[in-house]
ZADO-1210 file (C-alpha; in nm, 4 decimals, padded with zeros to 6 digits):
<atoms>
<atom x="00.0000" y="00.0000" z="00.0000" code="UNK" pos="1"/>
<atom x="00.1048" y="00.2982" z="-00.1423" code="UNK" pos="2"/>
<atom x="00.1366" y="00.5984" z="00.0864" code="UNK" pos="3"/>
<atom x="00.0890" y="00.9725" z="-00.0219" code="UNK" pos="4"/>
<atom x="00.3265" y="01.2764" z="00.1085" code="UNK" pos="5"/>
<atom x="00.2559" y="01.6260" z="00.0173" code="UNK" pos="6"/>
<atom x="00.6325" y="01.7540" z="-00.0768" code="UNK" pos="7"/>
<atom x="00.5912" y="02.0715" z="00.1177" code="UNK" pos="8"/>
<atom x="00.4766" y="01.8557" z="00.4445" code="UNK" pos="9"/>
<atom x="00.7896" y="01.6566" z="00.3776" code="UNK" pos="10"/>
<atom x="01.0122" y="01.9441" z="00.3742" code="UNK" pos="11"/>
<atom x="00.8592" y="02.0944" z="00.6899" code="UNK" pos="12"/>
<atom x="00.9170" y="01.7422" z="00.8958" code="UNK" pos="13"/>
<atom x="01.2723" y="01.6842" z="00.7650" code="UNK" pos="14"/>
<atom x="01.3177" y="02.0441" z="00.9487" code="UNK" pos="15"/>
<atom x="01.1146" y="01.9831" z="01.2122" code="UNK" pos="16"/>
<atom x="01.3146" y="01.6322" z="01.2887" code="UNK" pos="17"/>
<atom x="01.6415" y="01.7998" z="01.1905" code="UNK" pos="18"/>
<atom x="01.5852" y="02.0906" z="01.4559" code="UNK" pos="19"/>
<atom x="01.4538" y="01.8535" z="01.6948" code="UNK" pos="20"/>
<atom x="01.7395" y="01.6472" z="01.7058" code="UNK" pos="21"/>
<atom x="01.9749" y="01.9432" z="01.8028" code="UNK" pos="22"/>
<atom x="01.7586" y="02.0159" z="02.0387" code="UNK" pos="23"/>
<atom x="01.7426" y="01.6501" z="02.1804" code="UNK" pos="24"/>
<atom x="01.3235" y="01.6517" z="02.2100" code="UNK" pos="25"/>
<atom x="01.3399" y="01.3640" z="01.9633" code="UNK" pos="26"/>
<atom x="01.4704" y="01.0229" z="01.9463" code="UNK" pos="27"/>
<atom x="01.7048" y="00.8319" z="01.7092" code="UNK" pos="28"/>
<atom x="01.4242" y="00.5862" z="01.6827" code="UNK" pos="29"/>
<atom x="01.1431" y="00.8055" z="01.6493" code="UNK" pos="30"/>
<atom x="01.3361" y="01.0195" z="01.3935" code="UNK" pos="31"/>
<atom x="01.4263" y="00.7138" z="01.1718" code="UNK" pos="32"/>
<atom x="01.0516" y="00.5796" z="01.2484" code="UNK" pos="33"/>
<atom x="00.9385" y="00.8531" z="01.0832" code="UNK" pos="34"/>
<atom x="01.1981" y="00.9499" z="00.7817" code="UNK" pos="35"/>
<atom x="01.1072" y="00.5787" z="00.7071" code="UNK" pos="36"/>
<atom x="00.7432" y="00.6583" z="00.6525" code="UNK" pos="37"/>
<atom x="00.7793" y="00.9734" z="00.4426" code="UNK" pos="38"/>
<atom x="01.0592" y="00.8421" z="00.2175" code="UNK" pos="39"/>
<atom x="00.8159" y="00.4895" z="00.1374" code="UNK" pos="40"/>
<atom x="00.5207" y="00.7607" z="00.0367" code="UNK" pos="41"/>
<atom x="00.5121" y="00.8769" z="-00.2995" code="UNK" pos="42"/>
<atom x="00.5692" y="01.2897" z="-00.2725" code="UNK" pos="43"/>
<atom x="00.3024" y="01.5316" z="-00.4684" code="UNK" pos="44"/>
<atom x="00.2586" y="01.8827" z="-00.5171" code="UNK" pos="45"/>
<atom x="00.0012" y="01.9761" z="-00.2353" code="UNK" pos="46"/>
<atom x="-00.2421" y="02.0822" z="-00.5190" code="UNK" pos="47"/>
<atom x="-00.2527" y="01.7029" z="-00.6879" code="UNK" pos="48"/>
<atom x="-00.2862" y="01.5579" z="-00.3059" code="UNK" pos="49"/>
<atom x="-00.5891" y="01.3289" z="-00.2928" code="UNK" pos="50"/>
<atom x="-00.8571" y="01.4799" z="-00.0372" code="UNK" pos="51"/>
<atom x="-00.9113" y="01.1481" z="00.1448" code="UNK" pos="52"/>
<atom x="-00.5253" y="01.1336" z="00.2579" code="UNK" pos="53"/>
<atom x="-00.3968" y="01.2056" z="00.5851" code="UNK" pos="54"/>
<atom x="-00.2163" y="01.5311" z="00.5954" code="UNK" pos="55"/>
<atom x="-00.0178" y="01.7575" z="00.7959" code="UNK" pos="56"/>
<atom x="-00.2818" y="01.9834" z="01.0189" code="UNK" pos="57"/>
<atom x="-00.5541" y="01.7270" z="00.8848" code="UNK" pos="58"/>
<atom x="-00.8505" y="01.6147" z="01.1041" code="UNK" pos="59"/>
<atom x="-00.9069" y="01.2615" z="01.1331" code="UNK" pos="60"/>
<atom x="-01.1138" y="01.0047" z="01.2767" code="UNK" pos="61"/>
<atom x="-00.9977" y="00.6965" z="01.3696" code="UNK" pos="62"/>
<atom x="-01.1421" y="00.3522" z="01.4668" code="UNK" pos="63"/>
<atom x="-00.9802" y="00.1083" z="01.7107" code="UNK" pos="64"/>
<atom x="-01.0865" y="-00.2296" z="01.5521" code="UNK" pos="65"/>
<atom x="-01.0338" y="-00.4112" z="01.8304" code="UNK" pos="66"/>
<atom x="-01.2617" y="-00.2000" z="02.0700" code="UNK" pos="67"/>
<atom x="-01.4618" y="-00.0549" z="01.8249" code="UNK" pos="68"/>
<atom x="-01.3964" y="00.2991" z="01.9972" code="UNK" pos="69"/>
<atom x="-01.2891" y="00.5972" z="01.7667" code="UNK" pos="70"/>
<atom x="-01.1015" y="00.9157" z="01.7999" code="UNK" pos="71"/>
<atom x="-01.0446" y="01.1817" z="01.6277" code="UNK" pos="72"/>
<atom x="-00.7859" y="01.4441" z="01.5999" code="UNK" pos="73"/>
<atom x="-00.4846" y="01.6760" z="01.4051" code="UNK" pos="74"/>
<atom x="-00.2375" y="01.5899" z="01.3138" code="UNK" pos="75"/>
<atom x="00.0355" y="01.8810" z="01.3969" code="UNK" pos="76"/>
<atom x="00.4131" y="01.9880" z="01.3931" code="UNK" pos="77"/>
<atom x="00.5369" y="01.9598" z="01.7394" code="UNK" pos="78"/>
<atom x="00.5215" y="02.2981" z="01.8325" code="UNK" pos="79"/>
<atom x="00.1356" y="02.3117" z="01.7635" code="UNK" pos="80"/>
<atom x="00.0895" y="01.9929" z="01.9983" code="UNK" pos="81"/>
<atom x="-00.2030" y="01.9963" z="02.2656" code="UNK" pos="82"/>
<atom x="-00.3395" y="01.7078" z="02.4228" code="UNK" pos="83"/>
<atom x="-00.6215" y="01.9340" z="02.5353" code="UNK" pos="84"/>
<atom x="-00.7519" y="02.0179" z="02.2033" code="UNK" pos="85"/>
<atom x="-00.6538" y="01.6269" z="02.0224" code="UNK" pos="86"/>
<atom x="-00.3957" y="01.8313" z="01.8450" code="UNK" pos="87"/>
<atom x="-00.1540" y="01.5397" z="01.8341" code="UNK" pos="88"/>
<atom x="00.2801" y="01.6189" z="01.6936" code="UNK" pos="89"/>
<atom x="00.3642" y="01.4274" z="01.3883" code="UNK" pos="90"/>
<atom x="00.6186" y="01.2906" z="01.6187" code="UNK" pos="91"/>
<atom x="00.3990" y="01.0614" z="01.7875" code="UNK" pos="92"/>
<atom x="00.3512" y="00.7145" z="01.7342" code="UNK" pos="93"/>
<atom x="-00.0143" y="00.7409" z="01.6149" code="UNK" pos="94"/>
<atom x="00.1107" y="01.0353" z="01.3999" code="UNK" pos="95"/>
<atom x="00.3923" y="00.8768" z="01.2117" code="UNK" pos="96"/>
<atom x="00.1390" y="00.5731" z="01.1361" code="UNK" pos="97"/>
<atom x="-00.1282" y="00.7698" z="00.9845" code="UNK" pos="98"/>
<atom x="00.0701" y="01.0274" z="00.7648" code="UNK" pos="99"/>
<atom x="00.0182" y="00.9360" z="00.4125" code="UNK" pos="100"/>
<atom x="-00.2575" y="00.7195" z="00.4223" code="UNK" pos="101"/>
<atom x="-00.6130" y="00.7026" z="00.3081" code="UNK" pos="102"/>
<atom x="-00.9565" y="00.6583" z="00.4341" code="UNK" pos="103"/>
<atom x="-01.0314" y="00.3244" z="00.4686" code="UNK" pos="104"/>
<atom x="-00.6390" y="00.2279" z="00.5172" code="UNK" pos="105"/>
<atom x="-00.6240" y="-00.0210" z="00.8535" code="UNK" pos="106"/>
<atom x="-00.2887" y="00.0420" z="01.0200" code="UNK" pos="107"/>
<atom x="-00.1179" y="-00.2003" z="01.2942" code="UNK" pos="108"/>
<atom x="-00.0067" y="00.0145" z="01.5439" code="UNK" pos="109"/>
<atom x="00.1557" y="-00.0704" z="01.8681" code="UNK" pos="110"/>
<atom x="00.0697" y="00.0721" z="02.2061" code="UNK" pos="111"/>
<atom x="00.1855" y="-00.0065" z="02.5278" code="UNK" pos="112"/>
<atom x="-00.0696" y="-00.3070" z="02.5990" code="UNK" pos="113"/>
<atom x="00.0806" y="-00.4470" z="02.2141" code="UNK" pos="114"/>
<atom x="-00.0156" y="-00.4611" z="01.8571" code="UNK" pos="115"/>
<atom x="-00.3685" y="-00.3186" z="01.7957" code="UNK" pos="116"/>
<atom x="-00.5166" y="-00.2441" z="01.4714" code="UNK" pos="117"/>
<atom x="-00.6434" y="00.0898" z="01.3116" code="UNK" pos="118"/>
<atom x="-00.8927" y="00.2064" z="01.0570" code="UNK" pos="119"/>
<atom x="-00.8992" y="00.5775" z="00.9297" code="UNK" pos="120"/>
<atom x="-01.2868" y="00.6519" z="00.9171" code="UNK" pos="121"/>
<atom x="-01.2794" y="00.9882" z="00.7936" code="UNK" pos="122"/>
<atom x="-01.1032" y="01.2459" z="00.7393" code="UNK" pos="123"/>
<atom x="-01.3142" y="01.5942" z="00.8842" code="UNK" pos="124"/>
<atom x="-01.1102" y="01.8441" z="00.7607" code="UNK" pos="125"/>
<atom x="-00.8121" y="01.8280" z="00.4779" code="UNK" pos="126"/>
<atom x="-00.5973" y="02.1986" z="00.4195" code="UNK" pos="127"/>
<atom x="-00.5742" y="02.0682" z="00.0254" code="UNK" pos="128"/>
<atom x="-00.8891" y="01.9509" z="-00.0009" code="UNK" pos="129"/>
<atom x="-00.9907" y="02.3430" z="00.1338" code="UNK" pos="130"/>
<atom x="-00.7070" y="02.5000" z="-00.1233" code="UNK" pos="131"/>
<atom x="-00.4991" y="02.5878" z="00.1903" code="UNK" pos="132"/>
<atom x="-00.1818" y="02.4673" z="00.0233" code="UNK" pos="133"/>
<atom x="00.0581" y="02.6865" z="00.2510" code="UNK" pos="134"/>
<atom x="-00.0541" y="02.5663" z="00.6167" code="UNK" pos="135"/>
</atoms>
């Protein structure tokens, strides 16, 4: 499967990493975790970006298959984070899984209790799907 990368969200998370890693707020695993999900997606302009795949500062709703609960949330760089308002970093776990992919995808993701298994429902709100290309 495919994933999808909007080149200027690409650019902005190879910064974000690269700054992040002076800084020391990111791991070498979680850095290579997530360089190895952008470089597998295939990179478009942000105007030929399908509008059911997950994007930077997208809203999405998720489904746990297992418990049949769902979430939703955006997807943010890290200094946008708040746990308050489901604005979740791209440098989270749940993050790095879902960049790139479509509705319908199902993800394995692993949490602390172990592997679980994820479905993107919908997503509410896309920037290129609005013709915000520069968020």
């Amino acid at each position: 499967m495919q994933t999808v990368i909007n080149k200027l969200d690409f650019s902005r998370i190879q910064k974000c990493i690269s700054d992040a890693k002076q800084a020391n707020s990111i791991t070498v695993v979680e850095a290579t975790n997530l360089m190895k999900e952008l470089r597998l997606g295939q990179q478009l302009e942000p105007e030929e970006i399908p509008s059911d795949v997950v994007t930077m500062n997208s809203i999405v709703k998720i489904a746990f298959l297992d418990s049949k609960r769902t979430v939703e949330f955006q997807l943010v760089y890290p200094d946008k984070a708040d746990l308050k308002n489901n604005k979740i970093s791209i440098f989270s776990p749940i993050a790095t899984a879902l960049i790139g992919y479509k509705v319908g995808d199902e993800i394995e993701w692993c949490v602390p209790a172990g592997m679980t298994k994820i479905r993107i429902e919908e997503i509410v709100f896309q920037p290129e799907a609005a013709g915000q290309f520069n968020i």
